[in-house]
C-alpha positions in Angstrom: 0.0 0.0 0.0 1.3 3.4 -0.8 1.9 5.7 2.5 -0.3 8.3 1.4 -3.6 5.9 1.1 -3.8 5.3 4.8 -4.3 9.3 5.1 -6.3 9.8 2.5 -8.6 7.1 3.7 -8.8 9.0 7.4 -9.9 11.6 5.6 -12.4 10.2 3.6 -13.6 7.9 6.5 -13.8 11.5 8.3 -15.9 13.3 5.9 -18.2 10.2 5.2 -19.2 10.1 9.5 -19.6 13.6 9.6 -21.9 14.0 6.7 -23.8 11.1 7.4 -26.2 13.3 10.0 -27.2 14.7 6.6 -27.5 11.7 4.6 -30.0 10.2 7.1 -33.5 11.0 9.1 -30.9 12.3 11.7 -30.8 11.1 15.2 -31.7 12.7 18.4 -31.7 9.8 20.6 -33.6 6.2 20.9 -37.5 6.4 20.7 -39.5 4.9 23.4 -41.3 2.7 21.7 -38.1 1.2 19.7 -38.1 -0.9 23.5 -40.3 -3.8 24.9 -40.1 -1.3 28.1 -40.5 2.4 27.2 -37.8 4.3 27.5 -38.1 8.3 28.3 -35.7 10.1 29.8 -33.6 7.2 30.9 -31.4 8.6 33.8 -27.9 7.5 31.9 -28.6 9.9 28.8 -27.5 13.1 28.9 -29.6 16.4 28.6 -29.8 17.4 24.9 -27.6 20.3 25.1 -24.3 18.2 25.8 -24.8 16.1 22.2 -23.5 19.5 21.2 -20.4 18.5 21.3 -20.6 16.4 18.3 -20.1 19.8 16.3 -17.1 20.0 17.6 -15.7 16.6 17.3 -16.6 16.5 13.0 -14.8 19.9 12.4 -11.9 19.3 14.6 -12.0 15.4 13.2 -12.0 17.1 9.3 -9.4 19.4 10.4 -7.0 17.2 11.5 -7.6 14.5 8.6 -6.9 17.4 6.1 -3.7 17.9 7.8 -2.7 14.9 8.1 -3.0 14.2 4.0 -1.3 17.7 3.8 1.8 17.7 5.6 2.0 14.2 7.2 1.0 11.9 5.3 3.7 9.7 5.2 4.9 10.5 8.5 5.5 7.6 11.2 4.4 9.3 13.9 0.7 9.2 12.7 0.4 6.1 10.7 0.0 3.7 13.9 -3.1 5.8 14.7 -4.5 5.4 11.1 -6.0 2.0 10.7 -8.2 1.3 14.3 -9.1 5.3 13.3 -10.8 4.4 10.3 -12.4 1.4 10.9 -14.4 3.5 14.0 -15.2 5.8 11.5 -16.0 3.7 9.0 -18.5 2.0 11.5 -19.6 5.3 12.4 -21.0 6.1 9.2 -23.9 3.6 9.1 -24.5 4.2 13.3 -27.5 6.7 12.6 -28.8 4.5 10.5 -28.7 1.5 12.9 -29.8 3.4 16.0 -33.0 4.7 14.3 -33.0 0.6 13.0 -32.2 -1.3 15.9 -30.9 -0.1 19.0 -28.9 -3.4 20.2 -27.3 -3.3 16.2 -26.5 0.0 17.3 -25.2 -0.8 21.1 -23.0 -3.0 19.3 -21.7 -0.8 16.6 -20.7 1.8 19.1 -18.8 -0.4 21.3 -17.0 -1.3 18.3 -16.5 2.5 17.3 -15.2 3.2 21.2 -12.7 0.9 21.3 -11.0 1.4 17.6 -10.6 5.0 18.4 -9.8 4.6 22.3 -6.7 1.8 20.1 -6.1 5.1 17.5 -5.9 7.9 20.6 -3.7 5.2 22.4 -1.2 5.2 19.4 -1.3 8.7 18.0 2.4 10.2 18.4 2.3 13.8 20.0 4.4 16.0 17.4 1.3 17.9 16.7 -1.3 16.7 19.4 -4.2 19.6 18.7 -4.3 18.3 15.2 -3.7 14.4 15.9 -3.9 13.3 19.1 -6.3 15.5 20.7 -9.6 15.7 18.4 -9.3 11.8 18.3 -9.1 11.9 22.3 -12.3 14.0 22.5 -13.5 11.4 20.2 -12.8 8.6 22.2 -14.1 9.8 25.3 -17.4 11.0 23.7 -17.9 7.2 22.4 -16.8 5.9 25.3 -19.3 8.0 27.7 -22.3 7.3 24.7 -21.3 3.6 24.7 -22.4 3.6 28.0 -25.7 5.6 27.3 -26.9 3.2 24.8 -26.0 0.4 27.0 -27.5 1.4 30.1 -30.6 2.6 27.7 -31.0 -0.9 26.2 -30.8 -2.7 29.4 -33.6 -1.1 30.5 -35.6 -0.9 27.5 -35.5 -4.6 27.2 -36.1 -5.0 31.4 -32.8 -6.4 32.0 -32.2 -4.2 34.7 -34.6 -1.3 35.8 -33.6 2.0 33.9 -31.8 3.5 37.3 -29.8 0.7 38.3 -29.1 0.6 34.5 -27.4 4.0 34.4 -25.2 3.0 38.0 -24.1 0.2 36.4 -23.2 1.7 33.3 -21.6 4.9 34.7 -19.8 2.7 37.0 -17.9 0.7 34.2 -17.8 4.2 31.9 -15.6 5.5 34.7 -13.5 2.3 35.1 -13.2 2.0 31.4 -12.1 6.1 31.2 -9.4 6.3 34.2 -7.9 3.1 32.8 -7.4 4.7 29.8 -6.4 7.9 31.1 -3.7 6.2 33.5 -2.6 5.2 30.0 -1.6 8.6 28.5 -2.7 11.0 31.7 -1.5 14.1 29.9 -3.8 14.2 27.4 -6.5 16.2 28.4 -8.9 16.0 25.7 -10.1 12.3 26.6 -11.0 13.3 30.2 -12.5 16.4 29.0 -15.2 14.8 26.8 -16.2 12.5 29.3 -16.4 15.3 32.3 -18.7 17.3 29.8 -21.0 14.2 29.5 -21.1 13.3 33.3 -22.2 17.1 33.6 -25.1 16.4 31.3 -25.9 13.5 33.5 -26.4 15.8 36.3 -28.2 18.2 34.6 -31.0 15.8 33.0 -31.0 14.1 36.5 -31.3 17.1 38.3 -35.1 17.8 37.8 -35.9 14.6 39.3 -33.6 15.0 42.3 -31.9 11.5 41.5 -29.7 12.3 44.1 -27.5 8.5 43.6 -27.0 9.2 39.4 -26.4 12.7 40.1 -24.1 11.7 42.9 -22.1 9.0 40.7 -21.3 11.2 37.8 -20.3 14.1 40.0 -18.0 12.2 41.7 -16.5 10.7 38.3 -16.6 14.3 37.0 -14.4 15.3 39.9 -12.0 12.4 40.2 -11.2 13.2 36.2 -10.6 16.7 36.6 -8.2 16.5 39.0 -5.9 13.8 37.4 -6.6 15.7 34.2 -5.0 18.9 36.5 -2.2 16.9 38.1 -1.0 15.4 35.3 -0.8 19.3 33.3 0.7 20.4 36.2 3.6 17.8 36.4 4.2 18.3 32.6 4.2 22.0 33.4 6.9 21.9 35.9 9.0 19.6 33.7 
């Protein structure tokens, strides 16, 4: 294979999951009555506002694909990301499409999406990290804190478990699963950072309801990343 196709392919892998909102009926979150056991406002999702974020993760995703074809495509230290990156973006093309088809298709997809690109953020080199490592870190924790979402959603739409001890379950292993892989490259910040912003959504759709152990959990995840996010800048700082 030539050493430019690997980049190429990022970028074309890139471009393909962030149009494919457009491309589809969209996707604002499992319907209730896609579940034997109706699902509305499951206390593991999120409030609306912090699915913002996916915004973000496209443009910075397209920015740092274009880059990468521009002026590093045949450079070492970003083909080991390359490969697990496009195969979770490759996935994560057809994921609206599955989640408005079948939402344990689409549980599965985007455990398969979480940990290709947790494997690409884990391998990215760090000679330019806001335009290779760090995007794909925000992308990686996003998909790790959603996996856990539609998880913690299906369980209880299919009475595995009721829908609270559904989202303690699932916020418990989302928070093993992220300081794991945040003990494995603590200084970058942008992994933590995505899934502090979706542990703050927890709080805030759980708020209403006073669901004082959810809102308990995630604040104390929230917290617990933060500062080794902090500790960790401030020991590179002092370097």
């Amino acid at each position: 294979m030539r050493p430019r196709i690997p980049a190429i392919l990022v970028l074309v892998a890139t471009v393909a999951f962030a149009a494919s909102p457009l491309l589809t009926i969209g996707f604002s979150g499992f319907t209730p009555d896609q579940f034997p056991v109706p699902q509305d406002n499951p206390p593991v999702q999120p409030a609306g506002y912090a699915f913002s974020i996916w915004g973000v993760i496209y443009l910075w995703l397209i920015v740092g694909a274009s880059f990468g074809v521009w002026r590093a495509a045949q450079d070492p230290n970003w083909q080991a990301m390359r490969f697990p990156l496009i195969i979770s973006l490759g996935i994560g093309s057809f994921w609206i499409a599955a989640a408005n088809a079948s939402p344990i298709l689409a549980t599965v997809m985007i455990v398969l999406m979480a940990a290709f690109a947790i494997t690409a953020m884990l391998r990215a080199g760090e000679a330019q990290p806001w335009l290779q490592v760090r995007p794909v870190a925000l992308y990686a924790g996003w998909l790790t804190a959603a996996t856990g979402v539609g998880v913690g959603v299906t369980l209880g739409g299919y009475a595995v478990l009721s829908a609270q001890a559904a989202a303690i379950l699932c916020l418990v292993v989302v928070l093993v699963v992220a300081l794991f892989v945040q003990s494995a490259r603590p200084r970058e910040w942008g992994y933590p950072a995505a899934i502090v912003w979706a542990l703050i959504g927890v709080i805030v759709a759980n708020a209403p309801a006073s669901n004082i152990p959810v809102i308990a959990l995630a604040a104390l995840g929230a917290a617990i990343m933060t500062y080794r996010a902090l500790r960790a800048q401030t020991k590179e700082a002092a370097r």
